[in-house]
SEDO-566378 format. One record per residue (C-alpha): residue number from 0; residue in three letters; x, y, z. Coordinates in steps of 0.2 Angstrom, whole numbers. Layout:
PT|k|r|px|py|pz
PT|NUM|ALA|X|Y|Z
...
# end
This chain:
PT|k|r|px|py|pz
PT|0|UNK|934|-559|-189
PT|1|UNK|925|-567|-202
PT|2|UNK|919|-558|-220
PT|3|UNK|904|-567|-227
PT|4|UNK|901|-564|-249
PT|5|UNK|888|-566|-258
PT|6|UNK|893|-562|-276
PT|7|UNK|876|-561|-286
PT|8|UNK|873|-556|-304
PT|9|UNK|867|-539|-300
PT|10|UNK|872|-537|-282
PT|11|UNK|887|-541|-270
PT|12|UNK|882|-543|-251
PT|13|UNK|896|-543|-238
PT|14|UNK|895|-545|-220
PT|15|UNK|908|-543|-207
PT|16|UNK|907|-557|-191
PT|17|UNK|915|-556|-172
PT|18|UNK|908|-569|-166
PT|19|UNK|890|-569|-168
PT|20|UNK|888|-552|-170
PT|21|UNK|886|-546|-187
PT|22|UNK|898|-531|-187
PT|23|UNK|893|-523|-201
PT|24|UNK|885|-526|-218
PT|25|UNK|884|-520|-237
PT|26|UNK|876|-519|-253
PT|27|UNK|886|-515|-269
PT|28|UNK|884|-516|-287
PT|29|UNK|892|-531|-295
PT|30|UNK|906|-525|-306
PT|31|UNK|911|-541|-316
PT|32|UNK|926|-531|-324
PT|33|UNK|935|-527|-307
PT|34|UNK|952|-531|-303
PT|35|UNK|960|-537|-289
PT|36|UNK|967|-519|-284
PT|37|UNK|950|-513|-285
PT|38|UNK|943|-523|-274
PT|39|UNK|954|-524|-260
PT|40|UNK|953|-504|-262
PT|41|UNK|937|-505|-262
PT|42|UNK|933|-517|-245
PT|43|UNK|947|-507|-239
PT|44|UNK|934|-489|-239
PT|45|UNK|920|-499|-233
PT|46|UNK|929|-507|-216
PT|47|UNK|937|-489|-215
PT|48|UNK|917|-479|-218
PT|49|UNK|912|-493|-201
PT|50|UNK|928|-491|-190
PT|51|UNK|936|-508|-195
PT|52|UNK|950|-512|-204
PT|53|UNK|955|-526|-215
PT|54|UNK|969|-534|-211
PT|55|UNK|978|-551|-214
PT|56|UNK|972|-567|-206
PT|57|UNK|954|-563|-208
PT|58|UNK|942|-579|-213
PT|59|UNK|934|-578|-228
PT|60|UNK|918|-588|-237
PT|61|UNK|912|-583|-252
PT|62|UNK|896|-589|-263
PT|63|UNK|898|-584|-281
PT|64|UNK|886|-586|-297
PT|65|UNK|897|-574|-307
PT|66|UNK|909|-585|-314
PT|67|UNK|922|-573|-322
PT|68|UNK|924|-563|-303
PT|69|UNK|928|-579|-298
PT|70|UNK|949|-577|-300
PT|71|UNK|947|-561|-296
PT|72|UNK|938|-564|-276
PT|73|UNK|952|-576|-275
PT|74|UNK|966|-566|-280
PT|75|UNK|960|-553|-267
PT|76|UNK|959|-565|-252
PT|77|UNK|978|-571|-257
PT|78|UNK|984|-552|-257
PT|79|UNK|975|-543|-245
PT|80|UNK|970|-556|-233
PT|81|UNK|983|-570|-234
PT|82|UNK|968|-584|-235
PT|83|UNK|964|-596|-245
PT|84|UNK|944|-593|-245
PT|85|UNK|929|-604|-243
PT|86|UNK|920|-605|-257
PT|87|UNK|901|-614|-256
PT|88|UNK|899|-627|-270
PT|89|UNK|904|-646|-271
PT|90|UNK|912|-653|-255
PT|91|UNK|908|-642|-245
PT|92|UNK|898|-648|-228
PT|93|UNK|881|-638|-227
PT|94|UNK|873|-652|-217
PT|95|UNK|861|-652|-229
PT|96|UNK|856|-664|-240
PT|97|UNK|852|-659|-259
PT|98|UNK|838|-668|-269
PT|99|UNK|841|-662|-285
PT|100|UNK|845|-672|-299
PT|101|UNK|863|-664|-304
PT|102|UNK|866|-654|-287
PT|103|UNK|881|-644|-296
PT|104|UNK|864|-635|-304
PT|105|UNK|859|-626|-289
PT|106|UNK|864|-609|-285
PT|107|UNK|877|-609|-270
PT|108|UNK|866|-594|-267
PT|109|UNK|851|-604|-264
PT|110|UNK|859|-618|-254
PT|111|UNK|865|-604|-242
PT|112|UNK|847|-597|-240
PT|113|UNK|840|-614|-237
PT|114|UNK|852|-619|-225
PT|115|UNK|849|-601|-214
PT|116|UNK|831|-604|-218
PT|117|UNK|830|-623|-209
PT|118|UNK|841|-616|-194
PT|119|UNK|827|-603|-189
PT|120|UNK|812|-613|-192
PT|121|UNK|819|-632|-190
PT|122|UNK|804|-636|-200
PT|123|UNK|798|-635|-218
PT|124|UNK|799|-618|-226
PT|125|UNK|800|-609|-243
PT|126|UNK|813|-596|-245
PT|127|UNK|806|-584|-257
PT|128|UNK|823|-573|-262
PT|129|UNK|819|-557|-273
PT|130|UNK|838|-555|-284
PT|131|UNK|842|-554|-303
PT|132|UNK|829|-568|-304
PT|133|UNK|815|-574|-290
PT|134|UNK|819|-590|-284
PT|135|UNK|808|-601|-274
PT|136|UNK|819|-616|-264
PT|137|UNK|808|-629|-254
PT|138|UNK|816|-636|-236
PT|139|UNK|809|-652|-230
PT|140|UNK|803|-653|-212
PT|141|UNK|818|-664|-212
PT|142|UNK|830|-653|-216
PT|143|UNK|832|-659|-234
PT|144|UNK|833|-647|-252
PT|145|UNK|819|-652|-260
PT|146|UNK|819|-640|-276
PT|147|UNK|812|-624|-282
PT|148|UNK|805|-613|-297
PT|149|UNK|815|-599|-304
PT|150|UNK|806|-584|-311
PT|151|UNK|810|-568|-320
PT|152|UNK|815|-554|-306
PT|153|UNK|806|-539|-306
PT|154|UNK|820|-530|-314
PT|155|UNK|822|-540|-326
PT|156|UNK|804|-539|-332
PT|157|UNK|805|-518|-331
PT|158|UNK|819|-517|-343
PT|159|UNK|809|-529|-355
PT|160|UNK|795|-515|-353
PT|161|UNK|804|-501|-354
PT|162|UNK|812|-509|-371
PT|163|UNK|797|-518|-379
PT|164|UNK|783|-502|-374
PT|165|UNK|792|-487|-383
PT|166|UNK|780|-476|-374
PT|167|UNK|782|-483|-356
PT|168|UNK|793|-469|-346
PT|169|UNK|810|-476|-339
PT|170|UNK|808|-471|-321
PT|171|UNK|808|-479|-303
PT|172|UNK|792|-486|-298
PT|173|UNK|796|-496|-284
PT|174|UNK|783|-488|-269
PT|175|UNK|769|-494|-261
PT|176|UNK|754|-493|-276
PT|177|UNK|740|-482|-270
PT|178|UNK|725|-491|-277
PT|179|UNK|723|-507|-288
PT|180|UNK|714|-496|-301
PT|181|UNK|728|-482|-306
PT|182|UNK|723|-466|-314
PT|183|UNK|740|-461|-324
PT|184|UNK|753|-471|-332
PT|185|UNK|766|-472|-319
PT|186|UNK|754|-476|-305
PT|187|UNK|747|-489|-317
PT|188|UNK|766|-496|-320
PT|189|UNK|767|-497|-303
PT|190|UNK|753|-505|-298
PT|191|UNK|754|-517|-310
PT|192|UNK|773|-521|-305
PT|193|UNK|769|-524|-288
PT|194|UNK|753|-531|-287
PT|195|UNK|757|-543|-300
PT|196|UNK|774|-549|-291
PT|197|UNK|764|-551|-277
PT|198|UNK|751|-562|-287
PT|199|UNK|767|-572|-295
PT|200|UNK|772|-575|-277
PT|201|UNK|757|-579|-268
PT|202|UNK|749|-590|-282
PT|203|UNK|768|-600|-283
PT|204|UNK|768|-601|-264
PT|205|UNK|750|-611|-265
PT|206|UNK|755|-622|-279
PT|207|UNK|768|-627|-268
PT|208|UNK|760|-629|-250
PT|209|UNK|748|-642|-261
PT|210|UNK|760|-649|-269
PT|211|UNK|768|-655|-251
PT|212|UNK|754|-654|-243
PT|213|UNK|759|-644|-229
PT|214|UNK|763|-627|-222
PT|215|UNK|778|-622|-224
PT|216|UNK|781|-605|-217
PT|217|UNK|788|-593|-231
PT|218|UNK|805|-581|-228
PT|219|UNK|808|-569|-240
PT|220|UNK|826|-560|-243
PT|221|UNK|832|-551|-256
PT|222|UNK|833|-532|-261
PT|223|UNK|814|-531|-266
PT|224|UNK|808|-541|-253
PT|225|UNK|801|-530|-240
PT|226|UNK|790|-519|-253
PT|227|UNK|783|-536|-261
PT|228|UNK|779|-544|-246
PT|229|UNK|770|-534|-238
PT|230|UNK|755|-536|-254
PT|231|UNK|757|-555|-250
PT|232|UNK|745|-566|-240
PT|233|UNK|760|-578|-240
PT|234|UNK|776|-572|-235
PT|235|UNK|777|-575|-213
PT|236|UNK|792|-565|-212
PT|237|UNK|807|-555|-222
PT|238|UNK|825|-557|-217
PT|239|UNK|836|-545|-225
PT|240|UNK|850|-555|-217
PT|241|UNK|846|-572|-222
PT|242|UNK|860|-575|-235
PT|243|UNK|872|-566|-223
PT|244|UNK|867|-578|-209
PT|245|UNK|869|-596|-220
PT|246|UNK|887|-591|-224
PT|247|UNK|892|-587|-207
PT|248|UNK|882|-608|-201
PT|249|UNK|891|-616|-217
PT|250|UNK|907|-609|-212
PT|251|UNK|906|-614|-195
PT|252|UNK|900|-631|-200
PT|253|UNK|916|-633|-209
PT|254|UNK|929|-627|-196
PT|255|UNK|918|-636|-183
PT|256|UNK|926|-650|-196
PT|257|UNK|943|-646|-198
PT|258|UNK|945|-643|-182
PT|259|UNK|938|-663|-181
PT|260|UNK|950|-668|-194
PT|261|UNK|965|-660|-186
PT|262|UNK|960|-668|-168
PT|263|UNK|961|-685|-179
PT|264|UNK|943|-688|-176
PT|265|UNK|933|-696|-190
# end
């Protein structure tokens, strides 16, 4: 079995491989201050709450924009796996080349979606993912990382409300707005959330497709993602798995090359 990690500033995703089935799948708050213990009790529940075990020998590859969890991940694989994980960042094959001007910069999280992006379309697209922050990653028809944007996320900019406009409630917003013109606050908060993420997102997205002069199709991933593109004209398709899937291609890719290296091939 394989466990696939993506550790984001907000939230972990984790995912559980046979093959090419994806076994079962998570969502957990990021908990920067989490031991080693905690964790491995912690996967330990969630394998048991699905009818799998973790055990030793399971594969491991983990994408990490939390710095300080980093010991911490790779403590766990040591003690409750008895792997040495892989970890997405330099030296690492993607089969994808980076045109950035310091590729160090980019978010393993972002080179992850762009690498499961290219694999489903094998074409240029735009992967819209809806985290801590909105990031928008370009894909050449070739196959290359052309860049992106990076945006506030939308709960990033609601805690700035809530703080800055005393009078705003603190409440959840996050449904479908019934109409453009709202007739009480919260309605209005919502609407104006929503709507306007879906502006930010189409209006980026157009910028983009002129600035290429092309058509990319547009994936969106991400916890948000589903209620934001569906006020878009732009987004083609949500993949809630999309993270999920690059980890599984990029860890294949690189046993496909051990297993080259061991063989004595070049």
């Amino acid at each position: 079995m394989l466990i696939v990690l993506d550790v984001g500033n907000t939230n972990t995703v984790i995912g559980v491989y046979e093959g090419e089935q994806l076994l079962s799948h998570w969502r957990i708050r990021t908990e920067k201050e989490v031991t080693i213990d905690e964790l491995g009790i912690l996967m330990g529940n969630l394998f048991t709450s699905q009818g799998l075990k973790l055990a030793p020998g399971m594969d491991l590859i983990i994408s990490c924009v939390v710095p300080p969890m980093i010991n911490t991940l790779d403590g766990f694989a040591h003690r409750y796996l008895q792997v040495k994980p892989l970890w997405v960042g330099p030296g690492i094959k993607t089969g994808m080349p980076i045109h950035y001007d310091n590729p160090r910069e980019v978010g393993a999280d972002r080179i992850v979606n762009a690498v499961a992006a290219f694999d489903q379309v094998h074409g240029s697209v735009i992967v819209v993912d809806f985290g801590t922050a909105t990031t928008f990653d370009v894909i050449s028809h070739q196959g290359e990382y052309l860049g992106g944007l990076i945006a506030p996320g939308v709960m990033i900019s609601c805690e700035a409300l809530f703080i800055k406009a005393s009078k705003l409630p603190r409440v959840e917003i996050f449904a479908k707005p019934r109409s453009i013109i709202a007739k009480d606050t919260i309605s209005s908060m919502n609407a104006g959330i929503i709507f306007g993420y879906a502006g930010l997102v189409d209006g980026i997205v157009d910028r983009i497709k002129e600035a290429l002069g092309d058509s990319p199709k547009v994936i969106a991933t991400g916890g948000l993602a589903c209620l934001i593109a569906s006020e878009t004209h732009s987004i083609d398709q949500v993949d809630e798995f999309l993270t999920l899937k690059g980890l599984k291609i990029i860890f294949d890719r690189n046993r496909l090359r051990r297993e080259e290296r061991e063989r004595g091939q070049p």
